[in-house]
GUSE-290655 format. One record per atom (N, C-alpha, C, O): x, y, z; residue in three letters. Coordinates in steps of 0.1 Angstrom, whole numbers, padded with zeros to 4 digits, always signed. Atoms other than C-alpha are relative to their C-alpha. Example, Ala and Ser with C-alpha at 12.3 -4.5 7.8 and 13.67 -1.06 7.14 Angstrom:
+0009-0012+0000ALA
+0123-0045+0078ALA
+0009+0012+0000ALA
+0019+0012+0007ALA
-0009-0011+0000SER
+0137-0011+0071SER
-0008+0011+0008SER
-0003+0022+0009SER
***
This chain:
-0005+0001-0013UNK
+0065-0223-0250UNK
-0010+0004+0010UNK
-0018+0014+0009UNK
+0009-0005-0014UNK
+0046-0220-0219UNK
+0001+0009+0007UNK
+0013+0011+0009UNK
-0005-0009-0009UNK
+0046-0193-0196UNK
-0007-0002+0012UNK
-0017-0010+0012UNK
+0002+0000-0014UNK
+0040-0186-0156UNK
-0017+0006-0006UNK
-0019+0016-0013UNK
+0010+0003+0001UNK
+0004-0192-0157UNK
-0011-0004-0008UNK
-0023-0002-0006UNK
+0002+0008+0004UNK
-0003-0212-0178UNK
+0000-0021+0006UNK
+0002-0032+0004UNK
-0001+0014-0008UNK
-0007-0237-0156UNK
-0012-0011-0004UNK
-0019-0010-0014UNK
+0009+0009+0001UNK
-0028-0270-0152UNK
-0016+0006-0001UNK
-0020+0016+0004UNK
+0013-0004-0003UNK
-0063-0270-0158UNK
-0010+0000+0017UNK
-0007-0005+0027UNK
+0006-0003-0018UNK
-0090-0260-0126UNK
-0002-0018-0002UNK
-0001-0024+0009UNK
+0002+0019-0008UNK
-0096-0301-0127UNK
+0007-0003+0009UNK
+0005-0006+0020UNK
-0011+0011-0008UNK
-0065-0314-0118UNK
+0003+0006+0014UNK
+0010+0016+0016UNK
-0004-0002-0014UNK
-0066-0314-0078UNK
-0006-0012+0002UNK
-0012-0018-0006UNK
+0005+0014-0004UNK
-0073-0344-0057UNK
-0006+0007+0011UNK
-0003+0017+0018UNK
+0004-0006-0016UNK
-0099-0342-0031UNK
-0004-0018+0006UNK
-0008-0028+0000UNK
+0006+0011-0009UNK
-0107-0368-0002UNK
-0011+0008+0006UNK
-0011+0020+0009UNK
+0010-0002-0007UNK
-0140-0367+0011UNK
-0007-0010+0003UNK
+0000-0020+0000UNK
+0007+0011-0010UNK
-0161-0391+0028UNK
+0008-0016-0005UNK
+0014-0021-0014UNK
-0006+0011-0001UNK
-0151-0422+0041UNK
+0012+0001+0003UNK
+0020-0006-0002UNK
-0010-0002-0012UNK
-0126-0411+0065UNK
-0001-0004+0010UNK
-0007+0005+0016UNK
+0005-0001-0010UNK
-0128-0426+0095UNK
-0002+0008+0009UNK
+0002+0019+0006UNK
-0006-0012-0008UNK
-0131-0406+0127UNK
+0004-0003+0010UNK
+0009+0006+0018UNK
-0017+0002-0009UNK
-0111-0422+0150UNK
+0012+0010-0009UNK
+0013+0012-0021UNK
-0013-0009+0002UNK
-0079-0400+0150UNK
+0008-0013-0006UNK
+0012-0010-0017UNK
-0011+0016+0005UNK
-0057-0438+0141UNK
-0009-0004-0015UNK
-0019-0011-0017UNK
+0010+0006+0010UNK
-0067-0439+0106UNK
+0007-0013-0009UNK
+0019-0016-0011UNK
-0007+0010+0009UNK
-0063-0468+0083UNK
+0000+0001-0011UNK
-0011+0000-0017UNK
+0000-0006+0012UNK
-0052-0458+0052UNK
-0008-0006-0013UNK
-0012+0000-0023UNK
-0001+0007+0008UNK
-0061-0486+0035UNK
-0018+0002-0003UNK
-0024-0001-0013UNK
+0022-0006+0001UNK
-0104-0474+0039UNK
+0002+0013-0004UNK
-0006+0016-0013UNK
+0000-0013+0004UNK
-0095-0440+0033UNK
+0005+0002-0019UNK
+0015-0002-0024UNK
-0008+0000+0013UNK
-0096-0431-0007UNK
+0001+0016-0002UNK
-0005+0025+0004UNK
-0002-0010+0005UNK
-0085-0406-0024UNK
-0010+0008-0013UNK
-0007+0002-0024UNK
+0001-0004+0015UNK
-0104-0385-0053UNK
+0007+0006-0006UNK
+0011+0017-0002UNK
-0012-0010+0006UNK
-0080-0375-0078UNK
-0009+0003-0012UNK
-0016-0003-0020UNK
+0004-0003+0014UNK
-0091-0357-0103UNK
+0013+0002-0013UNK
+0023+0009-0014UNK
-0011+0000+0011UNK
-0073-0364-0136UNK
+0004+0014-0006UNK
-0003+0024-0004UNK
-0008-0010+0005UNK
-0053-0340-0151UNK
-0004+0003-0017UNK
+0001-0005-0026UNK
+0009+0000+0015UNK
-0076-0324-0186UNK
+0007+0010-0006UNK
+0001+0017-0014UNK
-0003-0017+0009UNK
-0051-0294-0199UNK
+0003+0000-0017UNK
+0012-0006-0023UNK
+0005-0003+0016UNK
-0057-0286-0235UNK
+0001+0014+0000UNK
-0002+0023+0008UNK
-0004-0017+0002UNK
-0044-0259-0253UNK
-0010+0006-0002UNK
-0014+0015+0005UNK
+0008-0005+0004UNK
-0069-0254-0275UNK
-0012-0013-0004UNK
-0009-0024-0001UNK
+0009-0007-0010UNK
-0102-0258-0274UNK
-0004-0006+0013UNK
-0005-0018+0013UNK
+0002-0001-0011UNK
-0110-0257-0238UNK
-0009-0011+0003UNK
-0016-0009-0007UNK
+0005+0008-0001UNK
-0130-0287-0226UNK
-0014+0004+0009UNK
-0011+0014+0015UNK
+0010-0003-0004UNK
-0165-0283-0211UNK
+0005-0004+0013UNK
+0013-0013+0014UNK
-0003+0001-0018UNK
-0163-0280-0170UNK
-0005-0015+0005UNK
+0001-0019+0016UNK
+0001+0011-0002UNK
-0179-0315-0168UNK
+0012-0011-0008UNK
+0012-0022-0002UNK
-0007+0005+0003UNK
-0153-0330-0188UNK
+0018+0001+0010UNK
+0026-0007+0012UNK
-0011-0007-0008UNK
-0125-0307-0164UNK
-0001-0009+0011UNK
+0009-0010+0018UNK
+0002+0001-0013UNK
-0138-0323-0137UNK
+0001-0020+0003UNK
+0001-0025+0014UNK
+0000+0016-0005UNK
-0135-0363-0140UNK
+0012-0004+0010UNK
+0024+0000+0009UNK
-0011+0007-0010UNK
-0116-0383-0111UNK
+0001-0013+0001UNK
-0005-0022-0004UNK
-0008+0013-0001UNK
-0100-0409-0102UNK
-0002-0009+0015UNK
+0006-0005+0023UNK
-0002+0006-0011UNK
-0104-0431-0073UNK
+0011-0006+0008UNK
+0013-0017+0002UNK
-0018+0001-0008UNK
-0068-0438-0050UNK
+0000-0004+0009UNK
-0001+0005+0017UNK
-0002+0006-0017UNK
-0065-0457-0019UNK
+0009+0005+0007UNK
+0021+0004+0004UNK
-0012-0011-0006UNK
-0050-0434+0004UNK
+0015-0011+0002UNK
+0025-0005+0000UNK
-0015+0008+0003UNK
-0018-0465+0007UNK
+0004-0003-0011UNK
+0013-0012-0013UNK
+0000+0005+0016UNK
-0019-0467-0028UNK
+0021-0001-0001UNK
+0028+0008+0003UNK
-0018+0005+0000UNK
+0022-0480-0031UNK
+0003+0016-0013UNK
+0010+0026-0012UNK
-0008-0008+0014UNK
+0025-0462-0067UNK
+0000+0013+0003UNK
+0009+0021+0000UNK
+0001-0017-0003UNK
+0012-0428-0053UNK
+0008+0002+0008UNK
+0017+0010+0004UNK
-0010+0001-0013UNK
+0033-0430-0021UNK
+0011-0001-0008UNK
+0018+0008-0005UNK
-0013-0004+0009UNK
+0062-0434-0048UNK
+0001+0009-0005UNK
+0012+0014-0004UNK
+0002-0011+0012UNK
+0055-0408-0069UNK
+0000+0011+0014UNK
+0010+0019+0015UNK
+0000-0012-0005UNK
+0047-0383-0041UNK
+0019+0004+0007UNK
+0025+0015+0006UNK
-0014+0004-0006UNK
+0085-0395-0021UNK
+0010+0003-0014UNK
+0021+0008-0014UNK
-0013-0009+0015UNK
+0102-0387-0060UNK
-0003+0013+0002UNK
+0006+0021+0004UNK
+0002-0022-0002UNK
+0084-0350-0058UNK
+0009+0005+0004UNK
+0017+0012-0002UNK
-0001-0006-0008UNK
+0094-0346-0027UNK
+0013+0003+0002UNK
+0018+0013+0008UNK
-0017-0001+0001UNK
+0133-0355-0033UNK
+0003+0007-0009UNK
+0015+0010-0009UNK
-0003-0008+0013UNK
+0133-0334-0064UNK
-0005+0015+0005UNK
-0004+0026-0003UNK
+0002-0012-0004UNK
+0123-0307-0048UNK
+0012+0013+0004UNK
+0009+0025+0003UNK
-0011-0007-0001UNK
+0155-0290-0040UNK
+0002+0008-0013UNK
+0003+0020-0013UNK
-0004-0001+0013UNK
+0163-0292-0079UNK
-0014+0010-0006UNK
-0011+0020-0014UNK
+0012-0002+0011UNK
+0126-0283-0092UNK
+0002+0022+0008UNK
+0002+0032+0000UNK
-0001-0010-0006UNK
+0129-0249-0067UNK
+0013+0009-0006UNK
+0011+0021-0008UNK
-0011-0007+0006UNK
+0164-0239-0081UNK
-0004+0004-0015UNK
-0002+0015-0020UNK
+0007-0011+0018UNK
+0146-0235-0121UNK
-0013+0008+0011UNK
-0014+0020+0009UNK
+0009-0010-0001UNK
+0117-0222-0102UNK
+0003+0014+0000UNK
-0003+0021-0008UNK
-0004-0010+0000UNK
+0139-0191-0089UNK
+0010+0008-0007UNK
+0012+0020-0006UNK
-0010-0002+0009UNK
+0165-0194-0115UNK
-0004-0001-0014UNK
+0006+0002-0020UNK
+0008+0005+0009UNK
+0142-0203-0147UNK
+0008+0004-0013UNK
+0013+0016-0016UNK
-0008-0002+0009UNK
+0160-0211-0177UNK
-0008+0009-0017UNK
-0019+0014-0017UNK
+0004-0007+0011UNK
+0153-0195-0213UNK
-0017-0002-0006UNK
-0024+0006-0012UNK
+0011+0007+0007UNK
+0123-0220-0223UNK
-0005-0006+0012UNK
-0010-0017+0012UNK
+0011+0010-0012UNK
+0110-0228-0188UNK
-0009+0012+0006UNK
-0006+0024+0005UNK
+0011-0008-0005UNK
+0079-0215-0172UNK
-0007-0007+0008UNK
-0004-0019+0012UNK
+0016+0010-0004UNK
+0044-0225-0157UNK
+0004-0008+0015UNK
-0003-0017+0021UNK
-0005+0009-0014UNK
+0063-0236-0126UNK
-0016+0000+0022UNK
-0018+0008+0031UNK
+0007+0003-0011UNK
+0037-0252-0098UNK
+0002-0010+0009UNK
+0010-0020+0008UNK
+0000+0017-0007UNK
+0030-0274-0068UNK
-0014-0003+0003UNK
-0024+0003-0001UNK
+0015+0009-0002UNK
+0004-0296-0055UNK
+0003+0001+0016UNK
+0013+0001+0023UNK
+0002+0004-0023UNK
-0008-0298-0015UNK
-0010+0002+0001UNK
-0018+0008-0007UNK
+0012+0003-0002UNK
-0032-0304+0003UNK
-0007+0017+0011UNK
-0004+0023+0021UNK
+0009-0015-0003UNK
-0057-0270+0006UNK
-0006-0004+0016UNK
-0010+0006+0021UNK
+0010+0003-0011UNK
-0074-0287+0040UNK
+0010-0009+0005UNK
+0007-0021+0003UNK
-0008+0008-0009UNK
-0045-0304+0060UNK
-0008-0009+0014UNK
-0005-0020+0019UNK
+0005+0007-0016UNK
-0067-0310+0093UNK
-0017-0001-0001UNK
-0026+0001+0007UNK
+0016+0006-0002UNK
-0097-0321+0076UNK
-0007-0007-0011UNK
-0003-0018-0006UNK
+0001+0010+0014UNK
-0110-0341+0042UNK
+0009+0009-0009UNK
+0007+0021-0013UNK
-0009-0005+0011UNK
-0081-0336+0018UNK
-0006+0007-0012UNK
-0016+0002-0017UNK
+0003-0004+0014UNK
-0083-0314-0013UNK
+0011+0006-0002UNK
+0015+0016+0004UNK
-0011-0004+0009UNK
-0053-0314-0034UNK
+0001+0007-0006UNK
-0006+0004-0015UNK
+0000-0007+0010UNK
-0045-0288-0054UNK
+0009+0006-0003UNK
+0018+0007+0006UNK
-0012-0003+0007UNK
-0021-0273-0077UNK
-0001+0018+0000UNK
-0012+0024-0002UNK
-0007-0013-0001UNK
-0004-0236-0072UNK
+0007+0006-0006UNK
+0018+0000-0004UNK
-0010-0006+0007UNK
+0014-0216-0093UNK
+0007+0006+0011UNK
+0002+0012+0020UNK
-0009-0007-0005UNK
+0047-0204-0081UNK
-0002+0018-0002UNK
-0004+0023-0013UNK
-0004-0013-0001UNK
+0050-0166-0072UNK
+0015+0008+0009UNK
+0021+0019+0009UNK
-0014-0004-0005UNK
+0080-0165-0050UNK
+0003-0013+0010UNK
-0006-0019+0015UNK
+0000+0007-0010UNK
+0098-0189-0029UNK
+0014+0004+0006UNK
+0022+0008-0003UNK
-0003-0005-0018UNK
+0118-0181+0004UNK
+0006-0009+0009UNK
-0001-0013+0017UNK
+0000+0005-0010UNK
+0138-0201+0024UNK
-0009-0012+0003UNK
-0008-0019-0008UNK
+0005+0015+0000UNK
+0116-0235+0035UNK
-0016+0012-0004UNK
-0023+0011+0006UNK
+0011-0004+0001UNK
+0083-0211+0021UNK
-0002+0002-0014UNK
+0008+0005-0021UNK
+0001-0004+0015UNK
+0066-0206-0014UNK
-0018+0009+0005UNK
-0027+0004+0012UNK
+0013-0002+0005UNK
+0038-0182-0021UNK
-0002-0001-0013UNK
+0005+0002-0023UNK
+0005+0007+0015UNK
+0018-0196-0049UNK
-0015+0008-0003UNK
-0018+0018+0003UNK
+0012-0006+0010UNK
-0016-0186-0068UNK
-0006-0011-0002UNK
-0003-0017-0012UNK
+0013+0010+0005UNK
-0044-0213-0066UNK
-0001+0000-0017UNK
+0000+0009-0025UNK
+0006+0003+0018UNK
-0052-0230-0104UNK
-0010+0000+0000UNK
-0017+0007-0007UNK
+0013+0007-0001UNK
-0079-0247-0094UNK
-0011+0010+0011UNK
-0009+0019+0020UNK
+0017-0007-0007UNK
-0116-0234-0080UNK
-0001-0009+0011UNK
-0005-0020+0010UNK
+0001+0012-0010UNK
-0113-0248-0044UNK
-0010-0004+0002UNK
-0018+0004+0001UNK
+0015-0002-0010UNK
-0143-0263-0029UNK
-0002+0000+0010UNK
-0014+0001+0014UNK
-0001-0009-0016UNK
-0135-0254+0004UNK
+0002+0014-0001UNK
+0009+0023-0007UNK
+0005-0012-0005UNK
-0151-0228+0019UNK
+0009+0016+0004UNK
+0008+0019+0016UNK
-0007-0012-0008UNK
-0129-0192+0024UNK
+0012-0005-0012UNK
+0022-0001-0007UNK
-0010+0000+0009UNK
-0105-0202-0007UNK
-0008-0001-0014UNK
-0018-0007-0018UNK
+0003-0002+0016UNK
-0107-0190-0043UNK
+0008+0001-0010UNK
+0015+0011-0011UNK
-0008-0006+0011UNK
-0092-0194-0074UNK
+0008+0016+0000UNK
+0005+0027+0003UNK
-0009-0014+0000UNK
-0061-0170-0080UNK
+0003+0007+0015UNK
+0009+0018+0018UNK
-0007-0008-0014UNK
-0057-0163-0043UNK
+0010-0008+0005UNK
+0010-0021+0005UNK
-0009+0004-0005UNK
-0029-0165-0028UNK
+0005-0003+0012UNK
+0003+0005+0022UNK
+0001+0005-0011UNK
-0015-0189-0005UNK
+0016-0003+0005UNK
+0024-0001-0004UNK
-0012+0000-0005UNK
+0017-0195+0017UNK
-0002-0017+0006UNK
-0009-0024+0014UNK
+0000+0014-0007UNK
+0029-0230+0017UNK
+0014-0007+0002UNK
+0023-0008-0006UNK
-0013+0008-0009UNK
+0056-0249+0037UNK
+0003-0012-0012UNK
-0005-0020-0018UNK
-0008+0010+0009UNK
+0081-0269+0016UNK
-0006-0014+0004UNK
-0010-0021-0005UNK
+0002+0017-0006UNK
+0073-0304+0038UNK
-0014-0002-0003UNK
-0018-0013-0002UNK
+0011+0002+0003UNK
+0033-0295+0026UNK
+0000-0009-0015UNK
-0008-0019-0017UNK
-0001-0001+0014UNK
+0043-0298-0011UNK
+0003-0016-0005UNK
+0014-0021-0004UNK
-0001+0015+0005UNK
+0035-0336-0025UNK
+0003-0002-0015UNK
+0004-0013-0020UNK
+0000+0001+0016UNK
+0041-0325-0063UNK
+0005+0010-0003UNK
+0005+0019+0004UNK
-0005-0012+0007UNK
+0058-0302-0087UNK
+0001-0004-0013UNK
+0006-0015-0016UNK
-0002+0006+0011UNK
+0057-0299-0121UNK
+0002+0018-0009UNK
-0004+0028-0007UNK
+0000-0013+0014UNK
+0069-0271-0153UNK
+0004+0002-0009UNK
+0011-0008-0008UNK
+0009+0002+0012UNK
+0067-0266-0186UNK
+0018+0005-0003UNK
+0023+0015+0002UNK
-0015+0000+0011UNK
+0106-0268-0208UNK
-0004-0005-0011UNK
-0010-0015-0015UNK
+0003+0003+0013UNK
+0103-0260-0242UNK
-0012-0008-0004UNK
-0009-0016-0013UNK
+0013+0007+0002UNK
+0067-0274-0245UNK
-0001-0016+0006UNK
-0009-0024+0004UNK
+0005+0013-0010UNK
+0072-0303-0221UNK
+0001+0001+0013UNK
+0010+0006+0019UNK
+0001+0001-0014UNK
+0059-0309-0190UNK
+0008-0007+0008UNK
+0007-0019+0007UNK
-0007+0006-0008UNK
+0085-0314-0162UNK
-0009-0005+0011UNK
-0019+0000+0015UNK
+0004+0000-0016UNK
+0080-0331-0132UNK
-0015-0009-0002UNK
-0017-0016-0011UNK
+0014+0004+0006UNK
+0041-0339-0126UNK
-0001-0019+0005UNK
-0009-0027+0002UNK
+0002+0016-0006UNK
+0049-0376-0107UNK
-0012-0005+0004UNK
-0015-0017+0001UNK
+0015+0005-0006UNK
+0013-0379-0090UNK
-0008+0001-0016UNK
-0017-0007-0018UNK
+0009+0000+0013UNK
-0001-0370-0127UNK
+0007-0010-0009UNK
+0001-0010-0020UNK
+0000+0010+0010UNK
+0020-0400-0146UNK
-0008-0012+0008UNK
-0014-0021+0002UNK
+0007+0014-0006UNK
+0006-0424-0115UNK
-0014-0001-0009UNK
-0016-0012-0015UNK
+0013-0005+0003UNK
-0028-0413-0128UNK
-0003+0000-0015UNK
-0013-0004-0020UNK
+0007+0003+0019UNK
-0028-0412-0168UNK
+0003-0012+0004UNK
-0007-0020+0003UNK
-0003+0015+0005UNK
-0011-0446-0165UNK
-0012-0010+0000UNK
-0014-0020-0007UNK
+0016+0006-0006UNK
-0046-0458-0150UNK
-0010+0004-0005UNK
-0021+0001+0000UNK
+0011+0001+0009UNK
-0066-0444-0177UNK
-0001-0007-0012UNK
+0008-0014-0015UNK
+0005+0010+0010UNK
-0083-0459-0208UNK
+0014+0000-0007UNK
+0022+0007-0001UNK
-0011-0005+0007UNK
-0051-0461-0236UNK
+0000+0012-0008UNK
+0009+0020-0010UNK
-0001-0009+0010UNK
-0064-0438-0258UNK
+0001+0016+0003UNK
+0006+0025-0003UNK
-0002-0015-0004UNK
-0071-0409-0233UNK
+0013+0000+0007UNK
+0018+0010+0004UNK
-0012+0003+0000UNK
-0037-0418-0216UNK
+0010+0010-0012UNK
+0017+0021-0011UNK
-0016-0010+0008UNK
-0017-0409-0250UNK
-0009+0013-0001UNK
-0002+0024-0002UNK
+0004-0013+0004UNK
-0043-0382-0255UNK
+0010+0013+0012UNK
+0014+0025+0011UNK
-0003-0007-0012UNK
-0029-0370-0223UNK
+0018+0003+0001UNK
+0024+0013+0004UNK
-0014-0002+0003UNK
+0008-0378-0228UNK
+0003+0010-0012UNK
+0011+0018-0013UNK
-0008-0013+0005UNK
+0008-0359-0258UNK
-0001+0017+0000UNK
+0005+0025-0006UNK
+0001-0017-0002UNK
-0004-0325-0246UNK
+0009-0001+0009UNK
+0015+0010+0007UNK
-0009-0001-0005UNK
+0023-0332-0221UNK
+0016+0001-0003UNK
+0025+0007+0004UNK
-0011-0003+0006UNK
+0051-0335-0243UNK
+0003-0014+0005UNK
+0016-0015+0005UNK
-0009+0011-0002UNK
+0058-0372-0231UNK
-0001-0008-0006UNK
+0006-0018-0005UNK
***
């Protein structure tokens, strides 16, 4: 079984960076996304260049825009095991964006309390924006939160922006990937 912090590996965050326009009216359809895939392995630990592969996303990407709009409806439900957490659940995180009002970088948080429309969480990932660090803790608004995902009986709940993303890799690392997930 998993427990609260055991979370995703420091890979899986999405960052946007260049090639944004800078008109304020952007078009989503030039704007991509980097996502970095999702590498967590129990055992042995994968070398930091292997942690770190991404994924290319068009910020209108239809399938991601599904997946984040499932999150975001399941969010009610995913918040009630967060505070209520059954016998065999743990590892409970979200995903948002570390840089709102400037090139995106996605990243995943572990739950530490949530509040009313607020969660404080615990960085997984090593941001690479400037003034944020691994394991510090951040205060983030419910309407920020594009993802959630946690760990029942050795399978990973939740995690919608991370099935868009194995489905779009090679097959073999795919199931490699579905089966450390339990799916």
């Amino acid at each position: 079984m998993r427990r609260a912090g055991d979370g995703i590996s420091g890979a899986n965050r999405e960052r946007i960076g260049p090639g944004r326009p800078a008109a304020p009216k952007r078009r989503p359809t030039t704007r991509l996304y980097r996502v970095a895939v999702v590498l967590f392995l129990l055992v042995p630990p994968l070398p930091a260049s292997a942690q770190d592969a991404t994924v290319a996303v068009p910020a209108g990407d239809p399938e991601m825009a599904a997946a984040i709009a499932k999150a975001r409806a399941g969010l009610p439900v995913f918040f009630g095991h967060a505070t209520a957490p059954g016998p065999d659940e743990g590892g409970f995180m979200i995903k948002y964006d570390l840089r709102p009002a400037g090139p995106s970088e996605l990243i995943w948080a572990e739950i530490v309390s949530h509040k009313g429309d607020m969660t404080v969480a615990r960085l997984l990932n090593t941001p690479l924006t400037a003034g944020f660090a691994k394991d510090q803790q951040v205060s983030v608004p419910d309407r920020k939160v594009i993802d959630w995902a946690y760990w029942r009986a050795g399978t990973l709940v939740g995690g919608a922006t991370m099935r868009v993303l194995i489905a779009r890799m090679d097959p073999k690392a795919a199931r490699a990937m579905r089966d450390r997930f339990g799916w």
